[in-house]
py3Dmol code that shows the C-alpha trace and the ligand (Angstrom):
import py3Dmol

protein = """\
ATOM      1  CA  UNK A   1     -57.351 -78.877  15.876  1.00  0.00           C
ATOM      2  CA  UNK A   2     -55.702 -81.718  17.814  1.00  0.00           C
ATOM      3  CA  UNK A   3     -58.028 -84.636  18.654  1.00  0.00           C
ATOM      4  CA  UNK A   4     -59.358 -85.915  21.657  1.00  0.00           C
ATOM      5  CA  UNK A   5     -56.448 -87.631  23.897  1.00  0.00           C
ATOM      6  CA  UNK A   6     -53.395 -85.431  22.055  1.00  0.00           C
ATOM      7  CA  UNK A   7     -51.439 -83.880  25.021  1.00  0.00           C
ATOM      8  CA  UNK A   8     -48.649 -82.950  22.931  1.00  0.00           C
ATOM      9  CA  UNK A   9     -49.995 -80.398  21.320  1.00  0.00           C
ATOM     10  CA  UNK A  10     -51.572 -78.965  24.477  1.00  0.00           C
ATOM     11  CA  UNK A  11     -48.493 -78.935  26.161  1.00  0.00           C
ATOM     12  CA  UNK A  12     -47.163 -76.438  23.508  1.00  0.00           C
ATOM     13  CA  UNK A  13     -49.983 -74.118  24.081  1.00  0.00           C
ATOM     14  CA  UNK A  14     -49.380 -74.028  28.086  1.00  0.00           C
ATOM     15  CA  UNK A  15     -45.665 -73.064  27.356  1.00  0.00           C
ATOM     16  CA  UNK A  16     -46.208 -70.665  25.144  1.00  0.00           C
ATOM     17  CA  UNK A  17     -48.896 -69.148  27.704  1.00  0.00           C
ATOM     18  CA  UNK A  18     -45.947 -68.709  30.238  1.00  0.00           C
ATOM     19  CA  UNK A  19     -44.559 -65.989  28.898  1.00  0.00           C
ATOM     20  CA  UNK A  20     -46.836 -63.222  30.452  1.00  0.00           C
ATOM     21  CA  UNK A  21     -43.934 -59.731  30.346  1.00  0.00           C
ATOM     22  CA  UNK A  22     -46.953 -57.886  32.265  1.00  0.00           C
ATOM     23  CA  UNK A  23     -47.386 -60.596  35.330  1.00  0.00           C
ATOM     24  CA  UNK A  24     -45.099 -60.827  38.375  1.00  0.00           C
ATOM     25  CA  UNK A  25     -41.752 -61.910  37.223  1.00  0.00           C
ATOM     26  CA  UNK A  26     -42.906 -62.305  33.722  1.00  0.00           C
ATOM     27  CA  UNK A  27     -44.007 -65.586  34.116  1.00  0.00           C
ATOM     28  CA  UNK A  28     -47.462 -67.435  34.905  1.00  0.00           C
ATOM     29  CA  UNK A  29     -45.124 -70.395  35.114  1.00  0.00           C
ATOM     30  CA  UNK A  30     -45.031 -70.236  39.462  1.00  0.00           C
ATOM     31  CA  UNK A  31     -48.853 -69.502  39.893  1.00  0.00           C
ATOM     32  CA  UNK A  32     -49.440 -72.242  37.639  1.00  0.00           C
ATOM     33  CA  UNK A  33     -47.286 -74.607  39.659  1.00  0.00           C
ATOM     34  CA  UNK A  34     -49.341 -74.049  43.077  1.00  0.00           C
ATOM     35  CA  UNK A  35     -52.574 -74.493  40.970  1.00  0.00           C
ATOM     36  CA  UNK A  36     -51.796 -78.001  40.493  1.00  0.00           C
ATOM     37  CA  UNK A  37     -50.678 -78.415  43.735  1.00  0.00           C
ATOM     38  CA  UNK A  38     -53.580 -76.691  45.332  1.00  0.00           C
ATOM     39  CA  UNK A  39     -55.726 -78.779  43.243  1.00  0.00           C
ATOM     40  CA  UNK A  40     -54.146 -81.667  44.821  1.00  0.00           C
ATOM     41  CA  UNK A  41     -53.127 -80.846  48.392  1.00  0.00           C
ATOM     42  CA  UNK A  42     -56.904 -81.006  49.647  1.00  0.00           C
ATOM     43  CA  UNK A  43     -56.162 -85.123  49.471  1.00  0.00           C
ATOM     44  CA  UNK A  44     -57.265 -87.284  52.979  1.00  0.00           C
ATOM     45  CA  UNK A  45     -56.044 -90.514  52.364  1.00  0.00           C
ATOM     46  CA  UNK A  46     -58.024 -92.020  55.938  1.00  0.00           C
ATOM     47  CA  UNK A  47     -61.326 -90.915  54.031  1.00  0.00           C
ATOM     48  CA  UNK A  48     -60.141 -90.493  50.776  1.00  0.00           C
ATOM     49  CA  UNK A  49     -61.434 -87.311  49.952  1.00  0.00           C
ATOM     50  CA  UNK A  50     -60.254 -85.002  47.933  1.00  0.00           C
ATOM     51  CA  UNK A  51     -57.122 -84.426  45.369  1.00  0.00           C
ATOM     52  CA  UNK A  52     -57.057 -83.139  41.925  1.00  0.00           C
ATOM     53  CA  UNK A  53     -59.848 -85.571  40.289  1.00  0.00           C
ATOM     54  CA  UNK A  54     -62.784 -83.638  39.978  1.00  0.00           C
ATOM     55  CA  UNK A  55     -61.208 -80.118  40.053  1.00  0.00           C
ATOM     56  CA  UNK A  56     -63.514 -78.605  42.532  1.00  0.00           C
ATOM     57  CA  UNK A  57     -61.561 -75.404  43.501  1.00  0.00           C
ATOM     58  CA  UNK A  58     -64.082 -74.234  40.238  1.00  0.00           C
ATOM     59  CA  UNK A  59     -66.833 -74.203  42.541  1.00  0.00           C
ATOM     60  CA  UNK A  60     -66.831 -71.627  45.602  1.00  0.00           C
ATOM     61  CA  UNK A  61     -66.265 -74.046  48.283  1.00  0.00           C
ATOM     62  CA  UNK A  62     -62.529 -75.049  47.475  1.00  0.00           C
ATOM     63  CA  UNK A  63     -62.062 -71.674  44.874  1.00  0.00           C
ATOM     64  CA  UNK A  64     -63.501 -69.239  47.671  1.00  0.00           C
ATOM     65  CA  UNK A  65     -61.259 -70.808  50.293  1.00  0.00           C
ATOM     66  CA  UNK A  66     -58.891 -67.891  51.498  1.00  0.00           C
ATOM     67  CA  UNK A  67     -55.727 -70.801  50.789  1.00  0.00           C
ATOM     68  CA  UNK A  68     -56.772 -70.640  47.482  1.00  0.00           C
ATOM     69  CA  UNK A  69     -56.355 -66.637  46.824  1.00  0.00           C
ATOM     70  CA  UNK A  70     -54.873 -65.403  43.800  1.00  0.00           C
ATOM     71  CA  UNK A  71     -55.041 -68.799  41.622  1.00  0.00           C
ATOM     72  CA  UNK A  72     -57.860 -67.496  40.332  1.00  0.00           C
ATOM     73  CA  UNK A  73     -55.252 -65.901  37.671  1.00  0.00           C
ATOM     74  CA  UNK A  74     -53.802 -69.298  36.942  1.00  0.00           C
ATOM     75  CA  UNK A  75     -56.710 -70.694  36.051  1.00  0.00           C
ATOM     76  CA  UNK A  76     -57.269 -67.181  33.926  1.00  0.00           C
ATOM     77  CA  UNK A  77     -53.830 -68.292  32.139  1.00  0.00           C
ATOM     78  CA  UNK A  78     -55.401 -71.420  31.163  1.00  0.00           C
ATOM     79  CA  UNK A  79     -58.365 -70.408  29.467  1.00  0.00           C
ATOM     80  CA  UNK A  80     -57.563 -69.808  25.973  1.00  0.00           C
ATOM     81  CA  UNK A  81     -56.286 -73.540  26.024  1.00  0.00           C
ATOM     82  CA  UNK A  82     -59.314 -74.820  27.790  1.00  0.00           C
ATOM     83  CA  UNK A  83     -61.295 -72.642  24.439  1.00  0.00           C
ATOM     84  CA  UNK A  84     -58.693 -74.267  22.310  1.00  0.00           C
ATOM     85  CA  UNK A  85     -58.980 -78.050  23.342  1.00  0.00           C
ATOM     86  CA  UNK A  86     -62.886 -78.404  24.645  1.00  0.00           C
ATOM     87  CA  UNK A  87     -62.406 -82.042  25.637  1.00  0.00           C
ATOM     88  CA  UNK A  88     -59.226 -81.351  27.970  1.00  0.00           C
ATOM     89  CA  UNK A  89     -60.473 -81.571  31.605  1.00  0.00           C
ATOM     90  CA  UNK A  90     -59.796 -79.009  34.467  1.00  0.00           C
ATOM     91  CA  UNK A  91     -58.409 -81.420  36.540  1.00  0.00           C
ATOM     92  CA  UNK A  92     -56.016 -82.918  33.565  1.00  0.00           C
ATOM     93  CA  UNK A  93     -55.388 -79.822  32.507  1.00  0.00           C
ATOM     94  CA  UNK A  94     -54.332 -77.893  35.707  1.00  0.00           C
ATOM     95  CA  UNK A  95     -52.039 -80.344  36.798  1.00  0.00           C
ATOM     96  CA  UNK A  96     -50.720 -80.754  32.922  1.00  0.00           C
ATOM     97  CA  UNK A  97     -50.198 -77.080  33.453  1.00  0.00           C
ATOM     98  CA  UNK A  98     -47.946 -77.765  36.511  1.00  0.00           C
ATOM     99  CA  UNK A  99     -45.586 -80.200  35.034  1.00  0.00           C
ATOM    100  CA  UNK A 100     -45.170 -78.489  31.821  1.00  0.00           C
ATOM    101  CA  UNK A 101     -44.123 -75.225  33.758  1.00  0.00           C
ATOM    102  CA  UNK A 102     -41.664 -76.872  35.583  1.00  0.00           C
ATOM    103  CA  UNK A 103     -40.628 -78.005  33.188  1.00  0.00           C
ATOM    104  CA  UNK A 104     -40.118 -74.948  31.195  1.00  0.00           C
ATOM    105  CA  UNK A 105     -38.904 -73.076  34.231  1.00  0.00           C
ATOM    106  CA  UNK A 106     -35.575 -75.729  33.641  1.00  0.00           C
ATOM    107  CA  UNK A 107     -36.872 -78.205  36.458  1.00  0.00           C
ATOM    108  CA  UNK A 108     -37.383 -81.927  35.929  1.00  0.00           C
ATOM    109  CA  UNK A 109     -39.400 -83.850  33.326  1.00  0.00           C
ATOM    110  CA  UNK A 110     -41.796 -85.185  35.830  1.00  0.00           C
ATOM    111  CA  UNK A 111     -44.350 -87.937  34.776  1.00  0.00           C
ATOM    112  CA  UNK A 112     -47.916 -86.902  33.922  1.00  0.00           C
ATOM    113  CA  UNK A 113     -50.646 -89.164  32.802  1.00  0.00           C
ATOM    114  CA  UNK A 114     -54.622 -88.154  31.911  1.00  0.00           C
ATOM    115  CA  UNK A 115     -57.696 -89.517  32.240  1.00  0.00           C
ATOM    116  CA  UNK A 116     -59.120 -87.410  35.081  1.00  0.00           C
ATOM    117  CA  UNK A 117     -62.883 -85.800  35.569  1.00  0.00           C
ATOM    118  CA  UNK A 118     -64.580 -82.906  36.458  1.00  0.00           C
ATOM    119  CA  UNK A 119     -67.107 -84.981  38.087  1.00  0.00           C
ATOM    120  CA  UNK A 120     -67.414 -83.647  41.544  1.00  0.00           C
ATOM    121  CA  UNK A 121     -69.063 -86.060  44.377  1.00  0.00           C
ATOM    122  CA  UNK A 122     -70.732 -83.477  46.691  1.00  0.00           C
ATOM    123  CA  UNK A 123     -70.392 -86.337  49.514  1.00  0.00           C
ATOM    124  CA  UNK A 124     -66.559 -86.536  48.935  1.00  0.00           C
ATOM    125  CA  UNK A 125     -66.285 -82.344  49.189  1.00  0.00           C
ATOM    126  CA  UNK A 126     -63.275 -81.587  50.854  1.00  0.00           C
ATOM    127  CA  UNK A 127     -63.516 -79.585  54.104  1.00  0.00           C
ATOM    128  CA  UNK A 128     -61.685 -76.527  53.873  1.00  0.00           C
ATOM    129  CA  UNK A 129     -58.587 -75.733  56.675  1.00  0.00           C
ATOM    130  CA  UNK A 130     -56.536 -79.227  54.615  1.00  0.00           C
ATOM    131  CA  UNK A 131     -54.042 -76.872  52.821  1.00  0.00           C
ATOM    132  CA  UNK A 132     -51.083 -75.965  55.134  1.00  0.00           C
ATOM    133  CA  UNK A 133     -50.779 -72.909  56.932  1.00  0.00           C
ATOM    134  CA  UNK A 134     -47.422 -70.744  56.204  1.00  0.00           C
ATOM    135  CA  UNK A 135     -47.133 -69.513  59.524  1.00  0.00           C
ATOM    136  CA  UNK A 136     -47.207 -72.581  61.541  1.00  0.00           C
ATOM    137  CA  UNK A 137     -43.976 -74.864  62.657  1.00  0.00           C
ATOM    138  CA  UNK A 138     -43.006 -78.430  62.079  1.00  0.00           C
ATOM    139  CA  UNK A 139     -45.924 -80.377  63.983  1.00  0.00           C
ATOM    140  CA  UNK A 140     -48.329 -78.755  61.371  1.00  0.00           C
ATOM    141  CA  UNK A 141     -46.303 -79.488  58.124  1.00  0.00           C
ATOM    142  CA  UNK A 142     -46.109 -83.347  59.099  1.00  0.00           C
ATOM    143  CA  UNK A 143     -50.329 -83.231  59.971  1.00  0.00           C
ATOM    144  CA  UNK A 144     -51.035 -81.540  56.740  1.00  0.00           C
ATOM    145  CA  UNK A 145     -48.577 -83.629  54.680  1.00  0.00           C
ATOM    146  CA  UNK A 146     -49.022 -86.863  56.743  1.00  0.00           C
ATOM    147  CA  UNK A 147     -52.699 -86.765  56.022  1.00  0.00           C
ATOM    148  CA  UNK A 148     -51.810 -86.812  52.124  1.00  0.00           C
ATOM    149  CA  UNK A 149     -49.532 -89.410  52.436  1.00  0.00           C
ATOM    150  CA  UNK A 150     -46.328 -88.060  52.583  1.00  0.00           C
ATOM    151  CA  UNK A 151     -43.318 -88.803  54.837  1.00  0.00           C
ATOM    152  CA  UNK A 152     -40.515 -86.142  56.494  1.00  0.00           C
ATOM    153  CA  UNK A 153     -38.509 -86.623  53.170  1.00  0.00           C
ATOM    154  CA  UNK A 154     -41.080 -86.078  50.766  1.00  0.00           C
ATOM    155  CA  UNK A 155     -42.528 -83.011  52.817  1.00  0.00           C
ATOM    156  CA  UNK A 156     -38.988 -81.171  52.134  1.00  0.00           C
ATOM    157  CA  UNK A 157     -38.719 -82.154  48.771  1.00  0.00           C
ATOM    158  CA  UNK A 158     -41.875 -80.705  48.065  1.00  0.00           C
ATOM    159  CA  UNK A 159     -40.860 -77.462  49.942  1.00  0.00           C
ATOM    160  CA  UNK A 160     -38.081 -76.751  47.194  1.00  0.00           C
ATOM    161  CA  UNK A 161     -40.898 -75.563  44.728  1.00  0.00           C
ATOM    162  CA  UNK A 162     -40.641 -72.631  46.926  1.00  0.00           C
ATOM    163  CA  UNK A 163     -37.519 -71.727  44.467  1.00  0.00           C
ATOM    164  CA  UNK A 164     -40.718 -70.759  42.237  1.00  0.00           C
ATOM    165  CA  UNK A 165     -42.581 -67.004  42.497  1.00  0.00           C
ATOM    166  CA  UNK A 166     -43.256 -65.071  45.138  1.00  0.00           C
ATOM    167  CA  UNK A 167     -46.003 -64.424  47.785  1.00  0.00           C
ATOM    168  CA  UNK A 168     -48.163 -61.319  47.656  1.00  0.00           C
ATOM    169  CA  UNK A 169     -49.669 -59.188  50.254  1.00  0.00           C
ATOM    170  CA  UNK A 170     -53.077 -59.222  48.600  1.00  0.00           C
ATOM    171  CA  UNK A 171     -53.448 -62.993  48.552  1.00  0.00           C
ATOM    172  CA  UNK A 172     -51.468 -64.829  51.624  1.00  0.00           C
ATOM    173  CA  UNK A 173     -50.928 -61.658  53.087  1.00  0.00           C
ATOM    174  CA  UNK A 174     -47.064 -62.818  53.555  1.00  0.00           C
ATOM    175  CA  UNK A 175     -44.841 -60.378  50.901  1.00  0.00           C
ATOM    176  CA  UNK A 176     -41.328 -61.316  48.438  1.00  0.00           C
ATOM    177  CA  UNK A 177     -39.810 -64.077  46.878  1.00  0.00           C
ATOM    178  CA  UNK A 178     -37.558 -67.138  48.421  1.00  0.00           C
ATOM    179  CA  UNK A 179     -34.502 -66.339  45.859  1.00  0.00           C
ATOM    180  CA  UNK A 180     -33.334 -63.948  43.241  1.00  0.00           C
ATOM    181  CA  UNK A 181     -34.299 -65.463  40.195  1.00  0.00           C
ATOM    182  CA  UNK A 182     -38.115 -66.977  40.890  1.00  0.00           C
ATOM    183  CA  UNK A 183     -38.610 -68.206  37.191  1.00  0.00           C
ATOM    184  CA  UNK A 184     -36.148 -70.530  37.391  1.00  0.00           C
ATOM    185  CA  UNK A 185     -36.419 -73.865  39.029  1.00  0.00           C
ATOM    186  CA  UNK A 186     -33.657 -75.356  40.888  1.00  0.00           C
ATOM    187  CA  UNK A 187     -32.189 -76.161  44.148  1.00  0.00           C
ATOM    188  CA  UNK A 188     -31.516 -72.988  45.232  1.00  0.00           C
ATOM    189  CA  UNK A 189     -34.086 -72.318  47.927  1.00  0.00           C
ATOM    190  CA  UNK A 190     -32.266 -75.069  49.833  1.00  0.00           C
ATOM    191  CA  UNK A 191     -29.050 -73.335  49.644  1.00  0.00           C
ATOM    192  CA  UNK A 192     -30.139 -70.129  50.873  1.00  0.00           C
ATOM    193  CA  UNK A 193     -32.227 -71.555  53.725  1.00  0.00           C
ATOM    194  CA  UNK A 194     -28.904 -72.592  55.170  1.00  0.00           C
ATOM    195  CA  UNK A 195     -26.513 -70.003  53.695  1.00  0.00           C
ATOM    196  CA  UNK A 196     -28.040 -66.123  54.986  1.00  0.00           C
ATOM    197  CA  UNK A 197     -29.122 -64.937  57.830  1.00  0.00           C
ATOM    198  CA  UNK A 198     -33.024 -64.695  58.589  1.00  0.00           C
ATOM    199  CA  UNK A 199     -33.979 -62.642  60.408  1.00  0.00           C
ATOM    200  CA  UNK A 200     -37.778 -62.455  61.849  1.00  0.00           C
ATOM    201  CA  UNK A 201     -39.938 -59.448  60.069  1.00  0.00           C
ATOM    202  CA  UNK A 202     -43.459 -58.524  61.420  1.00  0.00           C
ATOM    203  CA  UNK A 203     -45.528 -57.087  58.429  1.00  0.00           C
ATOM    204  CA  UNK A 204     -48.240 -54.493  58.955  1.00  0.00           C
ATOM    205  CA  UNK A 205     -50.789 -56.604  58.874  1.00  0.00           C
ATOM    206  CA  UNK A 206     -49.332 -58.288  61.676  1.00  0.00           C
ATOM    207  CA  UNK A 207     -48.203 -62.011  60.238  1.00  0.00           C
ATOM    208  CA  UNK A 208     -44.426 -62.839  60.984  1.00  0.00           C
ATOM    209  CA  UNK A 209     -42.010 -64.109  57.955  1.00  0.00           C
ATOM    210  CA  UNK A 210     -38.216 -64.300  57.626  1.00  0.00           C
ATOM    211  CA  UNK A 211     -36.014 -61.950  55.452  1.00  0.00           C
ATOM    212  CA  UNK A 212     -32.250 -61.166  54.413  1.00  0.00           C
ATOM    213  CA  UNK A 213     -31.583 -58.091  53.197  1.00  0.00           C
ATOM    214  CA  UNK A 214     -28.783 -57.932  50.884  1.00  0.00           C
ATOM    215  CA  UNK A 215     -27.272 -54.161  51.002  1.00  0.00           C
ATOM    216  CA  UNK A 216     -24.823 -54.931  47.785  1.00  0.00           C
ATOM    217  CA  UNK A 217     -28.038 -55.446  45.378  1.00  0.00           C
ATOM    218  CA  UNK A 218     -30.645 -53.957  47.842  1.00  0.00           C
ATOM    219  CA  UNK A 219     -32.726 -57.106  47.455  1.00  0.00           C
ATOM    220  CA  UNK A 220     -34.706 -58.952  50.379  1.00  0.00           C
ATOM    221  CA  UNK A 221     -35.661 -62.150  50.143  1.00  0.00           C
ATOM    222  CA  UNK A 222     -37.835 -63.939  52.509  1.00  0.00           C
ATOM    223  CA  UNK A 223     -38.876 -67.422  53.803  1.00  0.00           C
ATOM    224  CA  UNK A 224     -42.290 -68.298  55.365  1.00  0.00           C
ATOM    225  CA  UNK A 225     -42.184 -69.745  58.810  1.00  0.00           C
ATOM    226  CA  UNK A 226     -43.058 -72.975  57.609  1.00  0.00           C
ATOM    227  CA  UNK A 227     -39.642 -72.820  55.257  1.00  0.00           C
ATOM    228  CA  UNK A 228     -38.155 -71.948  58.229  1.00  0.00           C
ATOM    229  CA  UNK A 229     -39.279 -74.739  60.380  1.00  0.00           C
ATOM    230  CA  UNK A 230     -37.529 -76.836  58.094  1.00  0.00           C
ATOM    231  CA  UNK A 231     -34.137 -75.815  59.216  1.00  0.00           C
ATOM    232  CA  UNK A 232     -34.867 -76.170  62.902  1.00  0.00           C
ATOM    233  CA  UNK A 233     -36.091 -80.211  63.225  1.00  0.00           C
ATOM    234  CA  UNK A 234     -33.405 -82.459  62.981  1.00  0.00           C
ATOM    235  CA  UNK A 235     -35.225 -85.003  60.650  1.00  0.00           C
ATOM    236  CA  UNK A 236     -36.164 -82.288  58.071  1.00  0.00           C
ATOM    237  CA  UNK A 237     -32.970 -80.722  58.539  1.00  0.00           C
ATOM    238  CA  UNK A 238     -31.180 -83.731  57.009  1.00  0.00           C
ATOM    239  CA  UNK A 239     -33.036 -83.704  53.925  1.00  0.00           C
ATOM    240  CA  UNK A 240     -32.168 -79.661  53.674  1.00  0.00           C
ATOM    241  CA  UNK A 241     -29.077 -80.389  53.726  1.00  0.00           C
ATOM    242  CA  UNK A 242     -28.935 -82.931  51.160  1.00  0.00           C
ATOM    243  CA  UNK A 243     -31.069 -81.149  48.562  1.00  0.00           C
ATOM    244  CA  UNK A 244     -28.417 -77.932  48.975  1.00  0.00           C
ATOM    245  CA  UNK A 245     -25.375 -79.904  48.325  1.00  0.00           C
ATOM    246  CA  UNK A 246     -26.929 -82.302  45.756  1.00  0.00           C
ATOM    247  CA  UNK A 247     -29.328 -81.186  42.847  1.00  0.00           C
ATOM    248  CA  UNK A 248     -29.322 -84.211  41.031  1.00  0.00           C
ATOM    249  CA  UNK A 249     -30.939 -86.133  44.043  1.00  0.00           C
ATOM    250  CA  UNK A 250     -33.141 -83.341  44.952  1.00  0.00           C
ATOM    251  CA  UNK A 251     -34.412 -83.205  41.063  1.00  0.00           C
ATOM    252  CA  UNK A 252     -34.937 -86.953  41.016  1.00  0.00           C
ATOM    253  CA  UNK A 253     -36.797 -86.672  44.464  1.00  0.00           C
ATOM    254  CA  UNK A 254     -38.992 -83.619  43.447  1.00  0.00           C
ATOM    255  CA  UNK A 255     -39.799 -85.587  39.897  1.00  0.00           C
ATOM    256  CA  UNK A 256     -41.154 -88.768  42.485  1.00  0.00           C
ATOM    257  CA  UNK A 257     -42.993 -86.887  44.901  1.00  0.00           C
ATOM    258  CA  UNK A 258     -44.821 -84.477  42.815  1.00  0.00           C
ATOM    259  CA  UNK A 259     -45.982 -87.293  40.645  1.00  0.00           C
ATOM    260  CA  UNK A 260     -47.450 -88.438  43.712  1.00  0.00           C
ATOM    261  CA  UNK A 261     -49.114 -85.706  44.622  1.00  0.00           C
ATOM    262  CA  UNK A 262     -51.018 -85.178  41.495  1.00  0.00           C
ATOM    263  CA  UNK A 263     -52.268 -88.685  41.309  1.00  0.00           C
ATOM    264  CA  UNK A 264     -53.537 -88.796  45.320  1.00  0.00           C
ATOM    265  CA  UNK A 265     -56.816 -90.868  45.050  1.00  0.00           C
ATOM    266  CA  UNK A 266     -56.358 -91.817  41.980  1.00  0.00           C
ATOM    267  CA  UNK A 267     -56.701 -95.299  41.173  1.00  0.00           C
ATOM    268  CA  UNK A 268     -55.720 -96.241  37.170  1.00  0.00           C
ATOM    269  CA  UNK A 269     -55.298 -99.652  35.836  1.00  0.00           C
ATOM    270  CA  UNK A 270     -52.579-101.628  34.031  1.00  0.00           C
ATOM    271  CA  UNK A 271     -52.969 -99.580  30.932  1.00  0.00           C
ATOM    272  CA  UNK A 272     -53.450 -95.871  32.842  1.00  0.00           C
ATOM    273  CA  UNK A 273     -57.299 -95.945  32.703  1.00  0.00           C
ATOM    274  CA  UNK A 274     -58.875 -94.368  36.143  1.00  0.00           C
ATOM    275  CA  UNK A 275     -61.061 -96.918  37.568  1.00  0.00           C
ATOM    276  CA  UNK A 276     -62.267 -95.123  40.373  1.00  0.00           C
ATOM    277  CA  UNK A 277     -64.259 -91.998  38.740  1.00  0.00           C
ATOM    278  CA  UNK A 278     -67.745 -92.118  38.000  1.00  0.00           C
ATOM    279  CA  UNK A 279     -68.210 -89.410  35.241  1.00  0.00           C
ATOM    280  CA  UNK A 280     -72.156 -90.553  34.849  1.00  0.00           C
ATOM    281  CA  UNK A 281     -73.454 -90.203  38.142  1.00  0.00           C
ATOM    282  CA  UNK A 282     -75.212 -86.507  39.012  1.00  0.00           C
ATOM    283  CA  UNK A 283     -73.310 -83.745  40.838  1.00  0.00           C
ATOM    284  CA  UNK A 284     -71.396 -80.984  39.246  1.00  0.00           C
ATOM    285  CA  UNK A 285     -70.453 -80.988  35.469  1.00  0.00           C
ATOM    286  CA  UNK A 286     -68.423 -78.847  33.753  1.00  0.00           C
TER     287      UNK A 286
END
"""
ligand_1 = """\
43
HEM
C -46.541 -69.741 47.163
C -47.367 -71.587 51.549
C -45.995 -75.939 49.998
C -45.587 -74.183 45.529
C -46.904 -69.877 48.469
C -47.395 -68.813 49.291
C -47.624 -69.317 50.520
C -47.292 -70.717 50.475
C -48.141 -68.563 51.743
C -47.620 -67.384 48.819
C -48.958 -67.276 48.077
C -49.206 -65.882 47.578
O -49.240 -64.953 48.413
O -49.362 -65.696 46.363
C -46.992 -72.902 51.524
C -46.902 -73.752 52.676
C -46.487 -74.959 52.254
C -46.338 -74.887 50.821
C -47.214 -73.352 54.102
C -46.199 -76.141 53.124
C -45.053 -76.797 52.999
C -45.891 -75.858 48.626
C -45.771 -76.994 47.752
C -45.656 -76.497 46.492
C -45.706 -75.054 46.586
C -45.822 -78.449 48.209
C -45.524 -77.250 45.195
C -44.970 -78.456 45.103
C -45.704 -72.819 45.617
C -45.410 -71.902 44.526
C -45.692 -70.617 45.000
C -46.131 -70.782 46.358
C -44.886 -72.280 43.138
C -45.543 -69.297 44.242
C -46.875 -68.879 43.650
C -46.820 -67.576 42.907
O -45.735 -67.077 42.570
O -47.893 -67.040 42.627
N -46.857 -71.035 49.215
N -46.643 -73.620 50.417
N -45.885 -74.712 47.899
N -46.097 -72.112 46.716
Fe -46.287 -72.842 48.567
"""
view = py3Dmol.view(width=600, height=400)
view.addModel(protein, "pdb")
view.setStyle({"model": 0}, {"cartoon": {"style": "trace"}})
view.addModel(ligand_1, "xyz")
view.setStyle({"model": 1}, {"stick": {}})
view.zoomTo()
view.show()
């Protein structure tokens, strides 16, 4: 039994959980990642609402929202470690869960610090519609991703976790993965945004994505129309571009701007302590 504060050994336990041969691509590893981004991506900095303090998508407000579908098996994943380390919190351990996965998945060693809550404020509840919609265009990534913070750079930076798992028809309702080998992080998603042909596909259910079918392996791949939209605004465009030709920069700038994202409204002092978390007042408790 570790004590109180011990990530390290923690951080074992969530890579060992990855390994899942009967789940998706035999990894929990993707599902994991969009956890902690889900649990961040609800962030308003104008009201400052929000983010991955508090870990609210436990409660049927954020979990129940249809954005969230399907990470109800990430947070599955994480139970046994949850059992194992009692004093771990949701919100330090989902996002913990995240980085490690990346991590493991051969992606960046991205900065992670603790110290958050499950202390909900029910006045500081995020609304639900703040998560992005897949199959929207440009002027709808920059509202979402504006509101959080984030600039035109950051916003296609973050898109390049899309080299991660696959979408399912039961959750989003969109259907495939973005590149052959979904376990595997790297800067690949870039490189085939600009290198096949996509071609528009309209499912049964009616919602439009992008696919290439490749007749020498008989594999399709797909893109969301939000992936898409990427390709077709000059000032994402250039940022595409850069990330396909040049992994190095786009690991350095994926390692920056999902530290950000897990520590939206977030306020820690000199030594990492979070000052602005109030783990006494009433409200939800885990
Ligand atoms: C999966 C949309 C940004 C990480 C998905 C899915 C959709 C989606 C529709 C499929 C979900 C399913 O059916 O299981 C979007 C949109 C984004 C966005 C519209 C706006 C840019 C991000 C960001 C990250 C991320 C910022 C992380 C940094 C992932 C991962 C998966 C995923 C890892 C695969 C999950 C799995 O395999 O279960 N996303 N996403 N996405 N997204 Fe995003």
């Amino acid at each position: 039994m570790s004590k109180a504060g011990d990530f390290a050994p923690v951080r074992q336990d969530i890579a060992k959980l990855l390994h899942q041969p009967e789940y998706d691509d035999g990894s929990a590893g993707p599902v994991l990642v969009r956890l902690a981004w889900h649990s961040a991506g609800t962030y308003d900095a104008e009201t400052d609402t929000g983010g991955s303090n508090g870990a609210g998508m436990r409660y049927e407000a954020e979990g129940g929202d249809p954005a969230n579908a399907g990470l109800q098996h990430a947070r599955v994943f994480l139970e046994p470690v949850k059992a194992k380390y009692p004093w771990i919190t949701y919100a330090d351990l989902w996002t913990l869960a995240g980085v490690v996965a990346i991590k493991e998945m051969g992606g960046p060693d991205i900065p992670w610090l603790g110290g958050r809550t499950d202390y909900v404020d029910d006045s500081k509840l995020p609304p639900r519609g703040r998560l992005p919609d897949a199959a929207q265009g440009g002027d709808h990534l920059r509202w979402i991703f504006n509101r959080m913070g984030f600039n035109d750079q950051e916003i296609v930076a973050l898109s390049g976790a899309h080299n991660l798992g696959r979408c399912h028809s039961d959750r989003s309702g969109f259907e495939g993965a973005w590149v052959n080998n979904p376990t595997r992080f790297s800067n690949q998603y870039f490189r085939l945004l600009l290198s096949l042909q996509w071609k528009k596909k309209t499912l049964a259910n009616g919602l439009e994505q992008f696919v290439n079918y490749d007749e020498d392996s008989e594999t399709e791949l797909m893109m969301l129309p939000t992936d898409i939209a990427l390709t077709q605004d000059k000032a994402f465009m250039k940022y595409v571009e850069l990330y396909a030709r040049d992994k190095e920069t786009f690991f350095a700038d994926f390692t920056k701007v999902f530290s950000k994202l897990i520590e939206l409204g977030i306020v820690r002092d000199g030594e990492g302590k979070i000052l602005n978390t109030d783990n006494q007042k009433g409200g939800y408790h885990s």
